[in-house]
C-alpha positions as CSV (number, residue, x, y, z in Angstrom):
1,X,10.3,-23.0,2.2
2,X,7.7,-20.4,1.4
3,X,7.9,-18.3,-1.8
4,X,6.6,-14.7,-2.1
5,X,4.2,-15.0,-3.4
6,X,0.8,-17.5,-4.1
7,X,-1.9,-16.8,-6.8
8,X,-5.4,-18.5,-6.1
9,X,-7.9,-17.9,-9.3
10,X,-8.9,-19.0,-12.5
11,X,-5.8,-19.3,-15.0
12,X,-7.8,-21.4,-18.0
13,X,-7.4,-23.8,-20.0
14,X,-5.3,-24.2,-23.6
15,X,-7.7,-21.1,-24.9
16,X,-7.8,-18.0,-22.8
17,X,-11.2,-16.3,-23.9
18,X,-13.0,-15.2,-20.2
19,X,-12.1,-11.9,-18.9
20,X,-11.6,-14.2,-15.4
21,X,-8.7,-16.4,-17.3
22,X,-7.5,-13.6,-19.3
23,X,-7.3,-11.2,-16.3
24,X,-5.5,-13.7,-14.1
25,X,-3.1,-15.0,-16.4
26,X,-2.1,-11.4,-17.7
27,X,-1.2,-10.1,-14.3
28,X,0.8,-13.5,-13.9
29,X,3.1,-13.0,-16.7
30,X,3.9,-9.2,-15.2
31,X,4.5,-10.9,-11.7
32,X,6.8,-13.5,-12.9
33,X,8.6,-10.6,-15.1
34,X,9.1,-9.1,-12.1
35,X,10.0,-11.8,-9.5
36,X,10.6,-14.8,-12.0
37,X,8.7,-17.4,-12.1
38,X,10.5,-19.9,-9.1
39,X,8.8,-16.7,-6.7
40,X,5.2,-17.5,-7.4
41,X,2.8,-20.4,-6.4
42,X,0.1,-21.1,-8.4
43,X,-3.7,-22.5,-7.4
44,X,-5.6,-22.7,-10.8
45,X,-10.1,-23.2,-10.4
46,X,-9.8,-24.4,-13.5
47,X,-11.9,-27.9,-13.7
48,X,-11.5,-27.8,-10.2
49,X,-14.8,-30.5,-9.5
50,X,-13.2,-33.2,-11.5
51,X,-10.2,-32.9,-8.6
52,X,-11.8,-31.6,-6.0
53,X,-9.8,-33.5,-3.2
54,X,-6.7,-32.3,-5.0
55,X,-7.7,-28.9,-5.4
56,X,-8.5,-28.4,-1.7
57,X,-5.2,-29.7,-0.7
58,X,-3.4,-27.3,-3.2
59,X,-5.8,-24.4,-2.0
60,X,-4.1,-25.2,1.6
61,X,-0.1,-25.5,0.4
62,X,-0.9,-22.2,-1.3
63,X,-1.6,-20.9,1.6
64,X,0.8,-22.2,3.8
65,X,3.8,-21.7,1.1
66,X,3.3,-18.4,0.3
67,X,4.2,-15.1,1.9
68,X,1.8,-13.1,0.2
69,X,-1.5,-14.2,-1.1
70,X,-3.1,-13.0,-3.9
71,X,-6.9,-14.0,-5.0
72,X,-8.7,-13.4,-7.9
73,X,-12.3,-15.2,-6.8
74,X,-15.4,-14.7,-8.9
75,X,-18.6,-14.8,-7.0
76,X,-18.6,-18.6,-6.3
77,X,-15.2,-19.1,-5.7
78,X,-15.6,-15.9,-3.2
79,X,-17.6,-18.1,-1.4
80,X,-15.1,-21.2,-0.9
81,X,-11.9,-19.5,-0.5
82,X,-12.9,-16.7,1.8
83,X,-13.9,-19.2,4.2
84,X,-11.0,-21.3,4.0
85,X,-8.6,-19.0,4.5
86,X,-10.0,-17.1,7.4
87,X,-9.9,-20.3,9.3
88,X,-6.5,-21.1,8.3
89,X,-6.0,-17.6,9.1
90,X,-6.1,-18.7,12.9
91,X,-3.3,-21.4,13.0
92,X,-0.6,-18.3,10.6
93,X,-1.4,-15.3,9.6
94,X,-0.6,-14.2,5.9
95,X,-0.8,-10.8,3.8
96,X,-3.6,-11.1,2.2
97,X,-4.8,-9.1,-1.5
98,X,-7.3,-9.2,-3.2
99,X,-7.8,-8.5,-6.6
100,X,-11.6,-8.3,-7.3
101,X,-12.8,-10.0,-10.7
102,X,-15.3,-7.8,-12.5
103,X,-17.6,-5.6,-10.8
104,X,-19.9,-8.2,-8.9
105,X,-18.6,-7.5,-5.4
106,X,-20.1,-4.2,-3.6
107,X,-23.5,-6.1,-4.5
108,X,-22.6,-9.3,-3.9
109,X,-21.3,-8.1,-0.1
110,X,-25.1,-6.0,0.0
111,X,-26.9,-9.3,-0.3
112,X,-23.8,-11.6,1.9
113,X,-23.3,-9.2,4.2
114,X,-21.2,-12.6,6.5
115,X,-18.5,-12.2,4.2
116,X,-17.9,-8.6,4.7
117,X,-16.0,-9.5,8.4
118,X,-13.6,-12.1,6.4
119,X,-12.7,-9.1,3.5
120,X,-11.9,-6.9,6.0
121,X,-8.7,-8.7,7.0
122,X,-7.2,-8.6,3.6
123,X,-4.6,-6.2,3.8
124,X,-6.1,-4.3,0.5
125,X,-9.0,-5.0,-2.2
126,X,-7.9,-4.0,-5.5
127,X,-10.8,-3.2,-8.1
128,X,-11.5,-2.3,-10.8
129,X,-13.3,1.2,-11.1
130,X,-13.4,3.8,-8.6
131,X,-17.6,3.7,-8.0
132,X,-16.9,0.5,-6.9
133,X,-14.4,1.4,-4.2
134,X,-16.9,4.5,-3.3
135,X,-19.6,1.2,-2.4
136,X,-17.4,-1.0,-0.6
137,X,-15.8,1.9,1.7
138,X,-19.9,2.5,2.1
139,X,-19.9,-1.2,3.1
140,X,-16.8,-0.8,5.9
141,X,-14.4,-2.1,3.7
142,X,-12.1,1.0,3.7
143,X,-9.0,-0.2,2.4
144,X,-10.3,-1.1,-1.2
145,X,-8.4,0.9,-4.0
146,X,-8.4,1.3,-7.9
147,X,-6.7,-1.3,-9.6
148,X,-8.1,-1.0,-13.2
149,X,-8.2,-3.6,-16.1
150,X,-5.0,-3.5,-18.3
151,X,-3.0,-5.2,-20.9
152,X,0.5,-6.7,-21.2
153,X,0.4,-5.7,-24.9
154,X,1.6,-2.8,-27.5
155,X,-0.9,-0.8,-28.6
156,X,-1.6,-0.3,-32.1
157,X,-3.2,2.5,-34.3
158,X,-4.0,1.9,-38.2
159,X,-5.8,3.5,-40.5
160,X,-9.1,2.3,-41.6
161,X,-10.0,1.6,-44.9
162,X,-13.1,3.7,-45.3
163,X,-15.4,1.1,-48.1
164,X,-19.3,0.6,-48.7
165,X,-19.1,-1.8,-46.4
166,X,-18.8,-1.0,-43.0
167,X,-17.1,-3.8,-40.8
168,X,-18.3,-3.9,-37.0
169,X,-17.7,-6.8,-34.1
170,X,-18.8,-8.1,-31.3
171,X,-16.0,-9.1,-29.1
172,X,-16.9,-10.8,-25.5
173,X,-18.3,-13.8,-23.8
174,X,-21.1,-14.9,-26.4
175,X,-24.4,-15.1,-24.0
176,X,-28.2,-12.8,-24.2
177,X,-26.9,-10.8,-21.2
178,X,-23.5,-9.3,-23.0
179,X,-25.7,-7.9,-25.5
180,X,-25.2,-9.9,-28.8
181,X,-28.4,-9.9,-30.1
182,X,-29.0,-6.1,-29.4
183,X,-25.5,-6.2,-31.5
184,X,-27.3,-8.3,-34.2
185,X,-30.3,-6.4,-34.4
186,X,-28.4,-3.0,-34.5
187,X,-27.0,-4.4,-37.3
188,X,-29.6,-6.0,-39.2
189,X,-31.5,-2.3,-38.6
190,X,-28.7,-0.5,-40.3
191,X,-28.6,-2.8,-43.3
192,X,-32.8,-2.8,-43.4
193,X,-33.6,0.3,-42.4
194,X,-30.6,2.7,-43.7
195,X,-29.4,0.9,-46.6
196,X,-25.8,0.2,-45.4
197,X,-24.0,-2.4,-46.0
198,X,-22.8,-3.4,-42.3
199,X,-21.8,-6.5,-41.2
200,X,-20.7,-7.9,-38.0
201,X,-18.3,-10.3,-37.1
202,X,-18.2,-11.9,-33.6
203,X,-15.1,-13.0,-31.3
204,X,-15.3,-15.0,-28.3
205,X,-16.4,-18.0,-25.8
206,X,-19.5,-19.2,-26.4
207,X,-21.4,-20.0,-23.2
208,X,-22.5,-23.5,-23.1
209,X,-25.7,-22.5,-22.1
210,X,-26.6,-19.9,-24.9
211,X,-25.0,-22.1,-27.6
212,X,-28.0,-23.7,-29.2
213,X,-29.6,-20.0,-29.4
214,X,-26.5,-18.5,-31.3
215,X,-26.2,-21.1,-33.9
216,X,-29.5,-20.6,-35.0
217,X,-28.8,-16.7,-34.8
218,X,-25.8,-16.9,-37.0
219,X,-27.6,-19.4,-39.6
220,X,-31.0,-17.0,-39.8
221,X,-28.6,-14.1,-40.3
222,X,-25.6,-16.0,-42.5
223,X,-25.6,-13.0,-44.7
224,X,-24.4,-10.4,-42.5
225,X,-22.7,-11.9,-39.3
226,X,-20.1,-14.3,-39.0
227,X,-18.6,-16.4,-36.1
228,X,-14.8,-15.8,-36.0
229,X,-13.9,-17.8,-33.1
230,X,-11.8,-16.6,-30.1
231,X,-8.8,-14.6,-30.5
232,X,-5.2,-15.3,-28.4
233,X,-5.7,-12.6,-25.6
234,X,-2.5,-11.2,-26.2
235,X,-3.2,-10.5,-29.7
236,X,-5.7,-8.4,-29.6
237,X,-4.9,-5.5,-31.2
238,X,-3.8,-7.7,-34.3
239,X,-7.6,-8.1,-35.1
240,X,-9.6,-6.2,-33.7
241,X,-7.7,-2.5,-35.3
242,X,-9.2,-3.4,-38.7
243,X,-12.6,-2.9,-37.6
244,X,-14.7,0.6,-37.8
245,X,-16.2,-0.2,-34.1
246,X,-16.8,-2.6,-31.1
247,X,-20.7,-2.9,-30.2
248,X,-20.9,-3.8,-26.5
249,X,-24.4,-3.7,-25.4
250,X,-23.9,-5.5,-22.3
251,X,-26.4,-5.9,-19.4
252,X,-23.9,-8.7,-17.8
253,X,-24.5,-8.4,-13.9
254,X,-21.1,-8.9,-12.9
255,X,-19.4,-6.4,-15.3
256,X,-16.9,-4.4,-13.9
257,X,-14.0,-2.6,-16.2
258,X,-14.4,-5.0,-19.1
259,X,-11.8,-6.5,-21.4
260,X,-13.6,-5.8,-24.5
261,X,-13.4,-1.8,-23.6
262,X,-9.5,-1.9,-22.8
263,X,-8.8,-3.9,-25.9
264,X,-10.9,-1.2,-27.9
265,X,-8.2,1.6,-26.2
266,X,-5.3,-1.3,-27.5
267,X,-6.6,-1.7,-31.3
268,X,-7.7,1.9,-31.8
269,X,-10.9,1.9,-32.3
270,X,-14.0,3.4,-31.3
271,X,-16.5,1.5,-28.6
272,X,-20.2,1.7,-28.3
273,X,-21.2,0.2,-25.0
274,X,-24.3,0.2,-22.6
275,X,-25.1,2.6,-20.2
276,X,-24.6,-0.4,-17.6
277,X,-22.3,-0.5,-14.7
278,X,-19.2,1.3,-14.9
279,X,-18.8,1.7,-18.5
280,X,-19.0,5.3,-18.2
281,X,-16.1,5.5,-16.6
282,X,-14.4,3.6,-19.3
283,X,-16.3,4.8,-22.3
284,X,-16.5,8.5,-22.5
285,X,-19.8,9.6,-24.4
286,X,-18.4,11.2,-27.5
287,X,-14.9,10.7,-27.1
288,X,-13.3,7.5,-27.5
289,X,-17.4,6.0,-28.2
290,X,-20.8,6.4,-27.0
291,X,-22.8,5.5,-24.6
292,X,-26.3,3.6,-25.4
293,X,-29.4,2.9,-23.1
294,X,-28.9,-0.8,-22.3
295,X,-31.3,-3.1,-24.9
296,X,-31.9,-0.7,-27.5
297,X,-30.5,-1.7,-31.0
298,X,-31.9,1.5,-32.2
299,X,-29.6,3.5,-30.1
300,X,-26.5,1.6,-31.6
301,X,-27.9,2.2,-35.0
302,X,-27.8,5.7,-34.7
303,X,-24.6,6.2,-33.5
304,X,-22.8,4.4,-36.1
305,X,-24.7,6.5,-38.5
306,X,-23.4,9.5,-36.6
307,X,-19.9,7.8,-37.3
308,X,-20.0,6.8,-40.6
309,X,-21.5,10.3,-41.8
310,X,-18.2,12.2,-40.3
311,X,-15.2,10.6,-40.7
312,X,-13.4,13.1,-38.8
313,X,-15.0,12.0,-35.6
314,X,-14.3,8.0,-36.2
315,X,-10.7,9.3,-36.5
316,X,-11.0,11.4,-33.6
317,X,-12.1,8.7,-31.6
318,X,-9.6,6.5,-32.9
319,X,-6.8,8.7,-32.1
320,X,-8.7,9.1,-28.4
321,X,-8.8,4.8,-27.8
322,X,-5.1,5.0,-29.0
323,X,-4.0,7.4,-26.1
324,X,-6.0,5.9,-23.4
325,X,-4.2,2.7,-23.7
326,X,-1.5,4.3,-22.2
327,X,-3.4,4.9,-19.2
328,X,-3.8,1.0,-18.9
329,X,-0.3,0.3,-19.6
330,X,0.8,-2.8,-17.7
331,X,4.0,-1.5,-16.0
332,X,2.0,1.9,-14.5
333,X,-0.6,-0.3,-13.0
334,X,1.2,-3.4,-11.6
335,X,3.0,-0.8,-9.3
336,X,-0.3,-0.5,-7.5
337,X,-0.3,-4.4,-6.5
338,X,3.4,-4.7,-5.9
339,X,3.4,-1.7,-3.3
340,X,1.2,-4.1,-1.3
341,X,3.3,-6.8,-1.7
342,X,5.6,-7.6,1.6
C-alpha cells in the first residue's frame, strides 16, 4: 500500500551538522507532526556507496510506495535521482516536489541544461530565495516558488553581557570557501591592530578535506580562537545568543539561504556575512548585520568596531534578528509545501 508521502535526501548520520542533513531532517519532523510518522517513506544518501545495490533498490520502493515525492538532491545527487525517476516516471506517474538544497541550482541547470526537461515535470521547485526563482523561470522552469530556510525551534533573545572582551563565532561547515580564515584574520586584525580583546570561537563540521589546514590554524592562533565542536541543530539558539556576532564571510558556491543566517534571526544576534549569493536578501546591510565584500577581513574588522563603539545599534540589531525569526517560523512556511501535497 502506498503512503503519502516519500522523502529522498540526505537525513545524516548520529551528528546533524550540514545545512543538507539539517535542512532535510527539520522539515521531516514538521511532516511527521503533521501526518505522523506511519505517512512518510524515507530514502536517506547518507553512506549511500557502502550500499549502493541497497540504496538503488530503496530509491525505487520510494518511488513506487509513495503518493507524493519529495526530494532534497544536492548537485550530485541531482544527477542520479533526476534520471531515475523520469524513467520510472514512464511505467506510473507520481507528484513530484522538489525542494532545492542551497542555492547551486539556476547555475547548475546553466551549465546541464539536459536536466532542465526532467525539472520541468515536477509539479513545483521550492527554493530557497526569491533571485533564485527569478533565474530558473529565466531558465523555463516556471513553476519554481519561494520556500525559504527555517527552523523548528523557539527563538530566543538575551541580553549580552557587554565586557573587554568581545566574544565572536564562526558557525558553519569549517572549509577556505565558508570564509573561516577571513573570520580568523578579522579577528586577529582587531586584536593587533585596534587593541581589542576579541576572540572567536568556532562551531561546526569540519571538512575532511580542509582538516589538516585548520588544525594548524587553531594551534598558530591558540590564543584567541577555539574549536567548540558542532552543536545539536535544534539547539541553536542555546549557544549561539551569548555571543556579540556571527562572522560569515562565505564565498561557498552553492550557498543559497544559509543556516548560519537563520540561526543568527533564532539566537538574537547580529550577522556579518559576504556580499555573496543571496545573503542580501537575508542580511539586511545595517539592520539585523552588515554586509562585507567577499575576502576582506578588513571589512569585518570595521564593522565590529562600528558595533562595539555603539551599543545602541548591537541592540538594535539584536532586537531586529529576534523579530525576523518569526518570519522563518516553521508552521508559516511548511504551509507552502503541504499546499502542493496531493
Amino acid at each position: 500500500m502506498a503512503r503519502l508521502i516519500g522523502m529522498w535526501g540526505q537525513f545524516g548520520g548520529e551528528h546533524l551538522a550540514d545545512g543538507q542533513a539539517v535542512r532535510t531532517n527539520t522539515i521531516y519532523e514538521v511532516l511527521v507532526k503533521r501526518y505522523g510518522a506511519e505517512n512518510i517513506n524515507i530514502a536517506t544518501t547518507y553512506n549511500w556507496k557502502k550500499h549502493k545495490i541497497r540504496f538503488l533498490i530503496r530509491t525505487i520502493k520510494l518511488y513506487f510506495k509513495s503518493k507524493n515525492i519529495i526530494i532534497l538532491p544536492a548537485d550530485n545527487g541531482l544527477k542520479v535521482v533526476s534520471k531515475l525517476y523520469n524513467f520510472l516516471g514512464f511505467f506510473s506517474k507520481r507528484n513530484i516536489i522538489y525542494i532545492v538544497i542551497g542555492g547551486f541550482l539556476p547555475g547548475f541547470l546553466s551549465n546541464n541544461k539536459k536536466y532542465v526537461k526532467y525539472i520541468k515535470k515536477y509539479k513545483t521547485l521550492l527554493v530557497q530565495s526569491q533571485e533564485q526563482v527569478d533565474e530558473l523561470h529565466k531558465l523555463g522552469i516556471g513553476q519554481a516558488e519561494v520556500f525559504p530556510n527555517f527552523k523548528n525551534i523557539t527563538p530566543v533573545l538575551v541580553n549580552y553581557e557587554y565586557s573587554e572582551q568581545i566574544k565572536l563565532c564562526f558557525f558553519s561547515r569549517i572549509t577556505k570557501d565558508k570564509g573561516i580564515e577571513d573570520a580568523i584574520d578579522s579577528t586577529k586584525l582587531l586584536r593587533s591592530k585596534h587593541g581589542v580583546n576579541a576572540i572567536l570561537d568556532i562551531y561546526g563540521m569540519i571538512d575532511p578535506i580542509y582538516k589538516d589546514s585548520f588544525y594548524e590554524l587553531l594551534e598558530k592562533y591558540k590564543d584567541f580562537i577555539s574549536y567548540k565542536g558542532i552543536i545539536e541543530f535544534n539547539k541553536t539558539p542555546d549557544t549561539l545568543s551569548k555571543y556579540y556576532c556571527i562572522l560569515f564571510p562565505t564565498y561557498y558556491y552553492g550557498e543559497g539561504h544559509p543556516g548560519a543566517i537563520v540561526d543568527a534571526y533564532f539566537s538574537g544576534i547580529p550577522i556579518i556575512a559576504s556580499d555573496w549569493k543571496y545573503n542580501k536578501e537575508f542580511v539586511k546591510d545595517g539592520v539585523n548585520g552588515f554586509i562585507v565584500e567577499i575576502k576582506n577581513p578588513q571589512q569585518i574588522c570595521e564593522k565590529v568596531l562600528t558595533l562595539i563603539n555603539n551599543n545602541i545599534l548591537h541592540s538594535s540589531m539584536k532586537v531586529n534578528s529576534h523579530e525576523l525569526a518569526q518570519k522563518y517560523d516553521s508552521k508559516k512556511i511548511i504551509e507552502k509545501l503541504i499546499a502542493h501535497i496531493k
